[in-house]
DSSP file (Angstrom, degrees, kcal/mol; ACC not computed):
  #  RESIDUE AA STRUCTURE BP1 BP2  ACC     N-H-->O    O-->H-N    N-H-->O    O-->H-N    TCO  KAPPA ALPHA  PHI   PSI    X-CA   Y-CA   Z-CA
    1    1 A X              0   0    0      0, 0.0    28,-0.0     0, 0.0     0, 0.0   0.000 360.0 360.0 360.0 132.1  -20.7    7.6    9.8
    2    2 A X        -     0   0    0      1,-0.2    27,-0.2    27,-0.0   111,-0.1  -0.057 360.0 -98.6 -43.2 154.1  -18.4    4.8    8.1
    3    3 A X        -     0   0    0     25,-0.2    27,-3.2     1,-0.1     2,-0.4  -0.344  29.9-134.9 -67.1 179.4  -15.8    3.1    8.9
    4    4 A X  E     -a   30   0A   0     25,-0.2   110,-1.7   103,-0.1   109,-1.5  -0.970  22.2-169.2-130.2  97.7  -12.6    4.4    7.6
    5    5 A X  E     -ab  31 114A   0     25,-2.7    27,-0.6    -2,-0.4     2,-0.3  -0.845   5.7-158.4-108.3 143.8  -10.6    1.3    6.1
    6    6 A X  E     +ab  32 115A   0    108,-1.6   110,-3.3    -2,-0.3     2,-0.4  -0.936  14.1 178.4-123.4 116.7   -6.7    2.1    5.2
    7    7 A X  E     -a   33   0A   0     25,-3.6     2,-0.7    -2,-0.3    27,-0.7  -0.850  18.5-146.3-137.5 111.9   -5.2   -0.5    2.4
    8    8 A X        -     0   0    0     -2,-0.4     2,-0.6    25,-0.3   110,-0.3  -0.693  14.8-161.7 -52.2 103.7   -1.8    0.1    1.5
    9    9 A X        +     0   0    0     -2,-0.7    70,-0.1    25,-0.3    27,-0.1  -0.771  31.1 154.0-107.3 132.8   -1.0   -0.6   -1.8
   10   10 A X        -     0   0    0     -2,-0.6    37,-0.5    25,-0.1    38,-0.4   0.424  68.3 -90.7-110.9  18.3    2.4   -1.2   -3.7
   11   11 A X  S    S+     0   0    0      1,-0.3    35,-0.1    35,-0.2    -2,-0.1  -0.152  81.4 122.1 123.9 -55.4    1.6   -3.4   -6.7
   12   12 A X  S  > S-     0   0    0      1,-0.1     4,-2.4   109,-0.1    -1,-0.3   0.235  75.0-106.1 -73.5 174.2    2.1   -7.0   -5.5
   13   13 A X  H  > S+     0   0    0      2,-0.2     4,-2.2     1,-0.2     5,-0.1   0.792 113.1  65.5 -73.5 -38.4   -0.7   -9.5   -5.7
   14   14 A X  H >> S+     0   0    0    107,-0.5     4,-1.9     2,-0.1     3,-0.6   0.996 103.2  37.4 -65.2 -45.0   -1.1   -9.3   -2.1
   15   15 A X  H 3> S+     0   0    0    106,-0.3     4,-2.6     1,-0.3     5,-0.3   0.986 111.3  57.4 -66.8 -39.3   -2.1   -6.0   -1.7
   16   16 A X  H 3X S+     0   0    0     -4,-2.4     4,-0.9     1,-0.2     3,-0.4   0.930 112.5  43.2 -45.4 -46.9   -4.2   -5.9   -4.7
   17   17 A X  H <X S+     0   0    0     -4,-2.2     4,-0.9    -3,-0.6     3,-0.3   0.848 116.0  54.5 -77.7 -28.4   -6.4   -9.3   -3.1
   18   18 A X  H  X S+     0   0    0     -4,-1.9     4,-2.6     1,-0.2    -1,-0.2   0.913 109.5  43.3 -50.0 -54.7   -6.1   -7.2    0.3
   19   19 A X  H  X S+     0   0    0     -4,-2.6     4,-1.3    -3,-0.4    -2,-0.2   0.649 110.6  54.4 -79.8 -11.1   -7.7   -4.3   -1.4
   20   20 A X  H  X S+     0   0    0     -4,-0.9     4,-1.3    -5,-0.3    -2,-0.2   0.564 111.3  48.2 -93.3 -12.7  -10.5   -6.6   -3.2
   21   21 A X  H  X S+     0   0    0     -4,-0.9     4,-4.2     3,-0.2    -2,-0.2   0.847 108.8  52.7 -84.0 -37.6  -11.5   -8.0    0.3
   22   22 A X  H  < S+     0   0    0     -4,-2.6     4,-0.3     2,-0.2     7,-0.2   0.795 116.8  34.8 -82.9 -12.7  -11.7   -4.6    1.6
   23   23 A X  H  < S+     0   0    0     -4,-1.3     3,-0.2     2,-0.1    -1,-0.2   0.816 123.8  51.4 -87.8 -30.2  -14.1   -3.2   -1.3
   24   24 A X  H  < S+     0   0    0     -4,-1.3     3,-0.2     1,-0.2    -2,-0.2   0.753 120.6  26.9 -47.5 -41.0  -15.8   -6.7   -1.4
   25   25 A X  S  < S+     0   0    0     -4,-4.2    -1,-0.2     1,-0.2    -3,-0.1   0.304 124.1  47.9-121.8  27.5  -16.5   -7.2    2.2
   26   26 A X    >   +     0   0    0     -4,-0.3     3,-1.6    -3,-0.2    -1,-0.2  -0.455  68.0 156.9-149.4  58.9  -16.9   -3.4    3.4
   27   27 A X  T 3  S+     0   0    0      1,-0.3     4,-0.1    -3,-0.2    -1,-0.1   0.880  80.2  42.2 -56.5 -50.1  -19.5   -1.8    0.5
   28   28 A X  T 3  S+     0   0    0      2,-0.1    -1,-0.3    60,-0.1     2,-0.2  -0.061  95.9 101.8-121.6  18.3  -20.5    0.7    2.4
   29   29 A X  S <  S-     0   0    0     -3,-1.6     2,-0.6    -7,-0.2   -25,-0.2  -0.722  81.1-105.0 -96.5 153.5  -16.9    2.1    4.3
   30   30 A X  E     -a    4   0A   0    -27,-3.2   -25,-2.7    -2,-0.2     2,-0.3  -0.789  43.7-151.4 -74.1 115.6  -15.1    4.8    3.4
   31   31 A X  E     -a    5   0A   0     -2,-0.6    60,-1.0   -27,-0.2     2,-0.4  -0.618  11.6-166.9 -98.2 145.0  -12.3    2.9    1.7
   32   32 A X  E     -ac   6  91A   0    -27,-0.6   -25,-3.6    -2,-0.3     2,-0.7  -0.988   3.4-163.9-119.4 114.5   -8.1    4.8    1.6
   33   33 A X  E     -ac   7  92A   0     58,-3.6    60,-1.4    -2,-0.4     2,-0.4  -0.911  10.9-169.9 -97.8 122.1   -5.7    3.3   -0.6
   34   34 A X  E     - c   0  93A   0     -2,-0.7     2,-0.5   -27,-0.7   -25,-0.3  -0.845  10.4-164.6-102.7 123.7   -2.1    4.6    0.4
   35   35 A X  E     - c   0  94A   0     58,-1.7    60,-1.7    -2,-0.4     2,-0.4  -0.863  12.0-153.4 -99.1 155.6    1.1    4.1   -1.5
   36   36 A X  E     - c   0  95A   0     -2,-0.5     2,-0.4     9,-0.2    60,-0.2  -0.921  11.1-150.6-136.7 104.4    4.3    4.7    0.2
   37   37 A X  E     - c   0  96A   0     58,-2.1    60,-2.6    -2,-0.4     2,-0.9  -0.548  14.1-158.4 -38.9 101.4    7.3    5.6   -1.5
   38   38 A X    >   -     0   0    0     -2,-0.4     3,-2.2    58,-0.2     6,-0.2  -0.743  10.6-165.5-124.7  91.3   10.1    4.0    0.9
   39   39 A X  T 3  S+     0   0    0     -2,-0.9    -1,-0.1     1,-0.3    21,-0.1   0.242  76.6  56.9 -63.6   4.1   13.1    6.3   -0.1
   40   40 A X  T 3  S+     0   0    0      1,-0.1     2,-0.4    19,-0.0    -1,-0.3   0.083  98.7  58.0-125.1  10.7   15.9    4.4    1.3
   41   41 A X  S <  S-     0   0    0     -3,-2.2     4,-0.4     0, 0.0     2,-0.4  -0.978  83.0-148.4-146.5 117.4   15.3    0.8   -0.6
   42   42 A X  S    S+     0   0    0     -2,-0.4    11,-0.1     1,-0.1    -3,-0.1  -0.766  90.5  22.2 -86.0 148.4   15.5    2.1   -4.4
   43   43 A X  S >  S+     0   0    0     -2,-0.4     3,-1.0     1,-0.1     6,-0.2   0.216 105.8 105.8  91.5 -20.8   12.7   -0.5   -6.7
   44   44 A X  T 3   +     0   0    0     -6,-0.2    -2,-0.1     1,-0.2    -1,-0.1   0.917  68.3  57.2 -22.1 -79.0   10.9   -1.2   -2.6
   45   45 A X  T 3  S+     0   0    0     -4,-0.4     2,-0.2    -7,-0.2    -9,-0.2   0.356 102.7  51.1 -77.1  -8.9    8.0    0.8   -3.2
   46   46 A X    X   -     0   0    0     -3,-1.0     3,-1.4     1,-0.2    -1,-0.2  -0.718  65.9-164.2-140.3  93.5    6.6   -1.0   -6.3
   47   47 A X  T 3  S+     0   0    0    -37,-0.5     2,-0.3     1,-0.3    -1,-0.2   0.814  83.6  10.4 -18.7 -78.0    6.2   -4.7   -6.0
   48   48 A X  T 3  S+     0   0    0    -38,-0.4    -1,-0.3     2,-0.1     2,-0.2  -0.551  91.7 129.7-114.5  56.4    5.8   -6.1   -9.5
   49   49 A X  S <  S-     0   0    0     -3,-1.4     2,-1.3    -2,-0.3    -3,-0.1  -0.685  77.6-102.3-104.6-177.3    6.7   -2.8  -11.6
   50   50 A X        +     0   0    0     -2,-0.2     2,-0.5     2,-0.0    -2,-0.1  -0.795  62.9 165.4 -97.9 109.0    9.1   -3.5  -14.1
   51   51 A X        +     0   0    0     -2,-1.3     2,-0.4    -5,-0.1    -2,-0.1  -0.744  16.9 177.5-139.3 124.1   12.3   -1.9  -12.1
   52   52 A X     >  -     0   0    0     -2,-0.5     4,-0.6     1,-0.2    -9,-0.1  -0.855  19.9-156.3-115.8 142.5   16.4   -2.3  -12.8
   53   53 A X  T  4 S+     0   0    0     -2,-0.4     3,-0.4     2,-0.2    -1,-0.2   0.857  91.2  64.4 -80.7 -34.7   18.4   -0.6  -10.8
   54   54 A X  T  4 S+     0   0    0      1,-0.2    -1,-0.1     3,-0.0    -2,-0.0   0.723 118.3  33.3 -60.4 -17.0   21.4   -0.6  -13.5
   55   55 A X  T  4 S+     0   0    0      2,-0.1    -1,-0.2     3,-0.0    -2,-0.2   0.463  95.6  95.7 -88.4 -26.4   18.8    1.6  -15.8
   56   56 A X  S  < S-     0   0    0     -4,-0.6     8,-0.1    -3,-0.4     3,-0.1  -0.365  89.7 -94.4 -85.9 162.8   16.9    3.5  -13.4
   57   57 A X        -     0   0    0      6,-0.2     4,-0.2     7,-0.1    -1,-0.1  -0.326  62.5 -67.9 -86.2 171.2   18.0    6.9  -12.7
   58   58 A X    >   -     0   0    0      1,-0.1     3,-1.1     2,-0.1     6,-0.7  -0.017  61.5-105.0 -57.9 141.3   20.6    7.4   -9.4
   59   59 A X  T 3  S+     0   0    0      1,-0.2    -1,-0.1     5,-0.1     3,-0.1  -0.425 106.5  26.3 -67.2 158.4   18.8    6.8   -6.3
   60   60 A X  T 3  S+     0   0    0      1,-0.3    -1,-0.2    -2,-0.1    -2,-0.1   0.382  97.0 132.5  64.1   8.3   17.7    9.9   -4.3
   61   61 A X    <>  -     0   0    0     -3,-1.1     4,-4.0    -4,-0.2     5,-0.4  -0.455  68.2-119.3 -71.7 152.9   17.8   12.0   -7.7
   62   62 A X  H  > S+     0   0    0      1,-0.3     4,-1.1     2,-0.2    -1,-0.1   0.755 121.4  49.9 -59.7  -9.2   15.3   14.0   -8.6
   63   63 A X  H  > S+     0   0    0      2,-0.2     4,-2.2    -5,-0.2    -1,-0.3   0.657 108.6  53.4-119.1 -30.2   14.6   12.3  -11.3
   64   64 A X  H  > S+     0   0    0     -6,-0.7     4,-2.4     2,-0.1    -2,-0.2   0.853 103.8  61.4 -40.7 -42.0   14.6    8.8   -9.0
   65   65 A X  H  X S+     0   0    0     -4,-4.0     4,-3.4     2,-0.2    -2,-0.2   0.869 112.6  36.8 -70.9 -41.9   12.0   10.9   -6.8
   66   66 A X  H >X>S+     0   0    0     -4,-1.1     4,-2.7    -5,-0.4     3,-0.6   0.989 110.5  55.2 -72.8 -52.9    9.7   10.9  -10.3
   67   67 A X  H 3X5S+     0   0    0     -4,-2.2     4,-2.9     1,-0.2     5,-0.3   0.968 114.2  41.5 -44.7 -46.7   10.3    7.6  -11.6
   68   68 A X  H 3<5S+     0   0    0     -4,-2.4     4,-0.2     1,-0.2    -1,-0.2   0.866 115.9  52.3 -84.8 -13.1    9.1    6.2   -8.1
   69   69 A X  H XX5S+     0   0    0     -4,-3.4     4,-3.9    -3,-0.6     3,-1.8   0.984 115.6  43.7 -60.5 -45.5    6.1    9.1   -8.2
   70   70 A X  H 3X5S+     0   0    0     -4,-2.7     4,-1.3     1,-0.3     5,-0.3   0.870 108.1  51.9 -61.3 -32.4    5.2    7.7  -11.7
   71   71 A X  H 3<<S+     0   0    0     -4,-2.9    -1,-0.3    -5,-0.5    -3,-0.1   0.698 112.5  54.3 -88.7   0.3    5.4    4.0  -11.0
   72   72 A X  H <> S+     0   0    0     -3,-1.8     4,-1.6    -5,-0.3     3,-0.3   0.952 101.6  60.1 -68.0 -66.5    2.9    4.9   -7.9
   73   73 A X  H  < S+     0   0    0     -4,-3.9     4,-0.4     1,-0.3    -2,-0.2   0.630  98.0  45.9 -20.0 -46.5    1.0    6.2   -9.9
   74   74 A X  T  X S+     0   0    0     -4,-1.3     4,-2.3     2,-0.2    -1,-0.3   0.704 109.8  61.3 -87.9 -30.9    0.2    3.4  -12.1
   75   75 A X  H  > S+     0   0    0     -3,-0.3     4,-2.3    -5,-0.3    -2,-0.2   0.990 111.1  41.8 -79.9 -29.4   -0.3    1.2   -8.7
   76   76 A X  H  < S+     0   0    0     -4,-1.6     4,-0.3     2,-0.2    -1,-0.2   0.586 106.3  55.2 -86.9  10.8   -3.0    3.7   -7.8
   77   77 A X  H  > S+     0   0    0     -4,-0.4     4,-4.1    -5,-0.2     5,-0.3   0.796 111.8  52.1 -78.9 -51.1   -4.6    3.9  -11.3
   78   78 A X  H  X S+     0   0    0     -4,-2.3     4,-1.5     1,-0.2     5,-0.2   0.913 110.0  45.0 -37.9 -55.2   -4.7    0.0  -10.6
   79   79 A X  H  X S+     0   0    0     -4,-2.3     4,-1.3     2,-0.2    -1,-0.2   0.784 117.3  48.2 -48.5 -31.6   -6.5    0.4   -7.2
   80   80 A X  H  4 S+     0   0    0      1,-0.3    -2,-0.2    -4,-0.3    -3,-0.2   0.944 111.7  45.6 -75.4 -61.6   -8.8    3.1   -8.9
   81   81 A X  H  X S+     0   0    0     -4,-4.1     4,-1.7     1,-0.2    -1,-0.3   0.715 115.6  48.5 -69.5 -42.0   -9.6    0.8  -11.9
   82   82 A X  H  X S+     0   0    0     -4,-1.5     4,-1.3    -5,-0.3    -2,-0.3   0.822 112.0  53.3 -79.0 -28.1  -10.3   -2.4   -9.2
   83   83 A X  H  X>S+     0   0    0     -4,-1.3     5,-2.1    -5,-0.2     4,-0.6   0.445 108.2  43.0 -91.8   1.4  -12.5    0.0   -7.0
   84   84 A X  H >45S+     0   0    0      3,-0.2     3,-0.7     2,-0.2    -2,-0.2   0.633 109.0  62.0-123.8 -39.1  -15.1    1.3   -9.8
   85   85 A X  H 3<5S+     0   0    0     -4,-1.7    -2,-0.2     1,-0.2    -3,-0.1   0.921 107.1  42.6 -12.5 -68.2  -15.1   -2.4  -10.8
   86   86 A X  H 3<5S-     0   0    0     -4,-1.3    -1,-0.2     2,-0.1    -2,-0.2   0.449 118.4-121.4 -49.9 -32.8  -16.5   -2.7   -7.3
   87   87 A X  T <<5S+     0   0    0     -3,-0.7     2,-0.5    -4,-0.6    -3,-0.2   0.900  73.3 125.1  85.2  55.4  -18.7    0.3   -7.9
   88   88 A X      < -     0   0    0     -5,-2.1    -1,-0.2   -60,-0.0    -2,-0.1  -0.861  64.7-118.1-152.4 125.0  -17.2    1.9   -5.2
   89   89 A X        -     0   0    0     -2,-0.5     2,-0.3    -5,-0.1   -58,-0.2  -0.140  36.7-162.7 -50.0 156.3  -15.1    5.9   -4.5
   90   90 A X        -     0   0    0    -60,-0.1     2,-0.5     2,-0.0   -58,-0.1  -0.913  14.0-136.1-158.9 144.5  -11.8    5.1   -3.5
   91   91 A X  E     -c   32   0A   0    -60,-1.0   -58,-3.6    -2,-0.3     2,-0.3  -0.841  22.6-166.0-105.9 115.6   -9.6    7.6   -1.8
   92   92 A X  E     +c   33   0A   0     -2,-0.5     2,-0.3   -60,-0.2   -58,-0.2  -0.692  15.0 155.6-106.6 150.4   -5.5    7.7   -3.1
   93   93 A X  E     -c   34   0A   0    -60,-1.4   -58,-1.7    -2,-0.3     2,-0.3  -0.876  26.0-144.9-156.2 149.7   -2.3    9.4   -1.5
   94   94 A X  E     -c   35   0A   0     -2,-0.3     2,-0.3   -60,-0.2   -58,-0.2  -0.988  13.7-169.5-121.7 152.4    1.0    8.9   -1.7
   95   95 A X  E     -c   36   0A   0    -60,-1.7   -58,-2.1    -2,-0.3     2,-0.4  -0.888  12.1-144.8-131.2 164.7    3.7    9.3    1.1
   96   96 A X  E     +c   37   0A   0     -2,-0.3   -58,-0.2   -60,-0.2     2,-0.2  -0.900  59.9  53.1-120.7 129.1    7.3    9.2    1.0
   97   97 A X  S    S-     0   0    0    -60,-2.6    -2,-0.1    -2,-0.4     5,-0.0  -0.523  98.5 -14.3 123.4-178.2    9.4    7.8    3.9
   98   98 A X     >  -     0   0    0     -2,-0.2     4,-4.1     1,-0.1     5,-0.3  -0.052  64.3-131.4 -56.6 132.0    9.5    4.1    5.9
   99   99 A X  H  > S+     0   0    0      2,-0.2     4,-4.5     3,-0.2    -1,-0.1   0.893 100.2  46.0 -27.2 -65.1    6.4    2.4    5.0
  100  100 A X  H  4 S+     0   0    0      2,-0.2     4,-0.2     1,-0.2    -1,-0.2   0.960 116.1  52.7 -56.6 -44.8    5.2    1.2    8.7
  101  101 A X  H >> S+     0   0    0      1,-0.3     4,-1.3     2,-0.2     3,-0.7   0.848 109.1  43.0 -82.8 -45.6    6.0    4.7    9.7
  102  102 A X  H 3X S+     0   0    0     -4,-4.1     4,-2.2     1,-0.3     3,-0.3   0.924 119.8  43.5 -82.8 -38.4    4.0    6.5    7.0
  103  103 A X  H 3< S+     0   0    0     -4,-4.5    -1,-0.3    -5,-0.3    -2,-0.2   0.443 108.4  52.7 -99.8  39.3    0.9    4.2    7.4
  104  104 A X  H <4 S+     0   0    0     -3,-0.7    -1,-0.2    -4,-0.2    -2,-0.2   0.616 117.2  39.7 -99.6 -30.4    0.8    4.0   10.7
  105  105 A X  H  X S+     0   0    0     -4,-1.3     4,-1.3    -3,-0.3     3,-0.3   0.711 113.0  60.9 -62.1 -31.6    0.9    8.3   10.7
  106  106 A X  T  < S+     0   0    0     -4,-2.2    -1,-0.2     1,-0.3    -3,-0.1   0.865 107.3  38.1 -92.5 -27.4   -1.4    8.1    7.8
  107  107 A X  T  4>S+     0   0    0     -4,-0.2     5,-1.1    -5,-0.2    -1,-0.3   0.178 111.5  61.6 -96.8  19.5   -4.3    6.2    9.7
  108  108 A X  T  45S+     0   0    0     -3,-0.3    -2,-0.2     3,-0.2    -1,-0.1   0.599 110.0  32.7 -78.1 -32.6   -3.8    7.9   12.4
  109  109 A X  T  <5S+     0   0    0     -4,-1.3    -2,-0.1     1,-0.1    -3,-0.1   0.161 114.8  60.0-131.0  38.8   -4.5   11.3   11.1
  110  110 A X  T   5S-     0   0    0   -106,-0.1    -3,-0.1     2,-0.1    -1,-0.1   0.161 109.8-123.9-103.9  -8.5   -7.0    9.9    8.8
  111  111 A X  T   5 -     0   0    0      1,-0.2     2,-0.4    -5,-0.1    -3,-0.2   0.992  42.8-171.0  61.4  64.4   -9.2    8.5   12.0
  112  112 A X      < -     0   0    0     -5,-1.1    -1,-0.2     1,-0.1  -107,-0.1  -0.852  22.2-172.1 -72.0 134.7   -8.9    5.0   10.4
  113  113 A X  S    S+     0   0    0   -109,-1.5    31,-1.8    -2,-0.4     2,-0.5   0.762  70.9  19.9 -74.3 -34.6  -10.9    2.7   12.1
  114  114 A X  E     -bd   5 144A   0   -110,-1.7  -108,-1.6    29,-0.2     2,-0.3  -0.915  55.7-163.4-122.6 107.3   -9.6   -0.5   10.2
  115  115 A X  E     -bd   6 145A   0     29,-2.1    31,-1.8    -2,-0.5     2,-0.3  -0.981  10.9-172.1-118.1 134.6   -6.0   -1.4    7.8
  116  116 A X  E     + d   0 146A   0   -110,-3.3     2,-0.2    -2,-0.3    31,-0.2  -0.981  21.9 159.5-116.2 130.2   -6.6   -4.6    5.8
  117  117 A X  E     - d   0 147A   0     29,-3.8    31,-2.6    -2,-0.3     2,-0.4  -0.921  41.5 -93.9-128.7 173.5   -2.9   -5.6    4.1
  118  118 A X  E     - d   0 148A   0   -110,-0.3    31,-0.1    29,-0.3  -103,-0.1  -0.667  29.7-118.1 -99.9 167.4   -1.5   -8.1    2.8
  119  119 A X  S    S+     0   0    0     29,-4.6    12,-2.0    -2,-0.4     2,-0.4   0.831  96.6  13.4 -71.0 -33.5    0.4  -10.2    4.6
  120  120 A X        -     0   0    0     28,-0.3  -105,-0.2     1,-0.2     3,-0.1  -0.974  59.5-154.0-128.3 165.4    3.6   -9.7    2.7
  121  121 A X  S    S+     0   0    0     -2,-0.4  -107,-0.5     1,-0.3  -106,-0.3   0.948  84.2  21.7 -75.1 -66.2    4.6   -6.8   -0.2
  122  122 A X  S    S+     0   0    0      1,-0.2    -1,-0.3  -110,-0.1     4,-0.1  -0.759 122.9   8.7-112.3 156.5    6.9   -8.6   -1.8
  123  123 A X        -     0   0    0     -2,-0.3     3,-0.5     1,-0.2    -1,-0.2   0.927  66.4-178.1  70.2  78.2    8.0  -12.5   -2.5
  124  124 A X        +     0   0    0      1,-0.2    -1,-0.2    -3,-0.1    -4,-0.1  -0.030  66.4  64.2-119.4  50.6    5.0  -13.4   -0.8
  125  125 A X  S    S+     0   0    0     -3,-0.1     2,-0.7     0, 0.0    -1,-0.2   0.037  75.5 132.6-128.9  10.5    5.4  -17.4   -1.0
  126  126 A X        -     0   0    0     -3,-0.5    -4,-0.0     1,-0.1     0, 0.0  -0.578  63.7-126.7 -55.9 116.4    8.4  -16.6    1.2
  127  127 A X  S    S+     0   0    0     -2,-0.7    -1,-0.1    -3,-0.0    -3,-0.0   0.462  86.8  88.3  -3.8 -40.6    8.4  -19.2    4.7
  128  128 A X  S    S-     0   0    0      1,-0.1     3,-0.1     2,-0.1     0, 0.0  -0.065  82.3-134.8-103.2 166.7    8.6  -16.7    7.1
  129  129 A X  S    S+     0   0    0      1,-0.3     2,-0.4     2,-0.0    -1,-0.1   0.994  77.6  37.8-100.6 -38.6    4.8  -15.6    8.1
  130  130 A X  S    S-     0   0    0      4,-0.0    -1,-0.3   -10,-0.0     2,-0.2  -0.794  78.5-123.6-129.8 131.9    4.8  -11.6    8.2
  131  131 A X     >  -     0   0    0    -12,-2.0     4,-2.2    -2,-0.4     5,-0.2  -0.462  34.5-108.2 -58.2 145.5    6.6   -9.3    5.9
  132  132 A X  T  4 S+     0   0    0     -2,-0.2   -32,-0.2     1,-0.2   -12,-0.1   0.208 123.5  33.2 -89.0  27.4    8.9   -6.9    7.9
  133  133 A X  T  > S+     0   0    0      3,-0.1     4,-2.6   -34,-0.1     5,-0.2   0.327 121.7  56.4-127.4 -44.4    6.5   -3.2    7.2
  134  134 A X  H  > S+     0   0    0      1,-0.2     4,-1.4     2,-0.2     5,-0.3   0.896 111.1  47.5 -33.2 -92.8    3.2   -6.2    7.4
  135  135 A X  H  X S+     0   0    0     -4,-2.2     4,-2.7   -16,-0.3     5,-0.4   0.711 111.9  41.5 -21.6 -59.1    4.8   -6.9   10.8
  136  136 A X  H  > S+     0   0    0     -5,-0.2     4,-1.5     2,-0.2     5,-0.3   0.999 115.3  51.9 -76.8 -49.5    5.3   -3.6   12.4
  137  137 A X  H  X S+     0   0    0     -4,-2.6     4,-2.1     1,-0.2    -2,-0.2   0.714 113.3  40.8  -6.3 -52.7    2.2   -2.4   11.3
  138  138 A X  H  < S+     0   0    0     -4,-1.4    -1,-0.2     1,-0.2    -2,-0.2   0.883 120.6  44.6-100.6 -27.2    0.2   -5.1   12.6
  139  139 A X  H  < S+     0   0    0     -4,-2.7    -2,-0.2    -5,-0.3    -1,-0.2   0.582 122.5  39.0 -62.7 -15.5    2.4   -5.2   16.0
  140  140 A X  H  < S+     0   0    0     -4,-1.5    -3,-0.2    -5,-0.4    -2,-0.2   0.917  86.7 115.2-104.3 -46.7    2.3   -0.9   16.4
  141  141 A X     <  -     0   0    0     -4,-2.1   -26,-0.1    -5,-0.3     4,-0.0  -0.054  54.0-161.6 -75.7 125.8   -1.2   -0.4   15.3
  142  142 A X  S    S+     0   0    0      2,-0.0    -1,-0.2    -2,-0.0     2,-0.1   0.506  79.2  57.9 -71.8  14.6   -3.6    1.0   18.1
  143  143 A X  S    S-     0   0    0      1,-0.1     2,-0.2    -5,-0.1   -29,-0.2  -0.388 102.9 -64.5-115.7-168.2   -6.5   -0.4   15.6
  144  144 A X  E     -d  114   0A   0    -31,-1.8   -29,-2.1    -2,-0.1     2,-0.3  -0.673  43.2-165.7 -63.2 134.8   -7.8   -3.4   14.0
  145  145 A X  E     -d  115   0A   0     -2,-0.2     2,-0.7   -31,-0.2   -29,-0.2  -0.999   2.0-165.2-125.8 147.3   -5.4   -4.8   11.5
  146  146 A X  E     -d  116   0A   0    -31,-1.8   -29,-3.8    -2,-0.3     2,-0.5  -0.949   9.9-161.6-121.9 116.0   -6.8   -7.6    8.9
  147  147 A X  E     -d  117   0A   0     -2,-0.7     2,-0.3   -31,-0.2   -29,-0.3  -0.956   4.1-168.0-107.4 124.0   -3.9   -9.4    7.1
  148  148 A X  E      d  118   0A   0    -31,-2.6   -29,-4.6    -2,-0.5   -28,-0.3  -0.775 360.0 360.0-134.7 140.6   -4.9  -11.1    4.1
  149  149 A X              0   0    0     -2,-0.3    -1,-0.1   -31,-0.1   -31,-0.1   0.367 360.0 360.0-126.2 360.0   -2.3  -13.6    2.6
């Protein structure tokens, strides 16, 4: 069997180069890209979408709850479109709730062998070396984690 490599993606430039190492240097793994929908940080969950909070509709509305499915969407249409590039299936979800918390559940009862992320979601020329979801992830996780900056 393959491995089972987990790359969360929200948009930003890291994860996209995260997710181009992990279809570049793992042809032959079963590859998961996960977005996570982080319901308590409205505009969080999508890195580079275009998102104002003074426009966007009230947070925790239903109608927030679509906008942040839709703008998921589009990051995993991205993943989709960079993995047949690659010539290669690629497996999407989205999860709702804290980030670390849902992909650390989510390669857990996926049997992922592997998470490649990048090293930060957003602001990633920031000083500081690990992003704070990066960070618990790579501190919680009973697997290999590959941080790509």
């Amino acid at each position: 069997m393959n491995d089972r490599i987990l790359v969360p993606v929200d948009g930003s430039q890291l994860s996209r180069r995260a997710l181009e190492v992990a279809l570049g240097e793992y042809p032959d793994a079963e590859i998961l890209a996960l977005h996570v929908i982080d319901p308590t940080e409205p505009g969080y969950s999508v890195a580079d979408a275009e998102y104002h909070a003074e426009v966007e509709p009230r947070h925790g509305s239903t109608e927030w709850y679509d906008r942040a499915h839709e703008l998921g969407e589009e990051v995993l249409e991205e993943a989709r479109e960079l993995a047949d590039e690659h010539d290669v299936d690629l497996e999407t979800e989205t999860a709702v709730g804290r980030p670390d918390r849902e992909i650390l559940a989510y390669a857990e009862d996926e049997d992922v062998e592997h998470i490649v992320m990048g090293s930060h979601g957003r602001g990633e020329d920031s000083p500081i070396l690990l992003g704070s979801v990066t960070e618990a992830v790579a501190f919680r996780a009973p697997i290999r984690v590959s941080l790509i900056r």
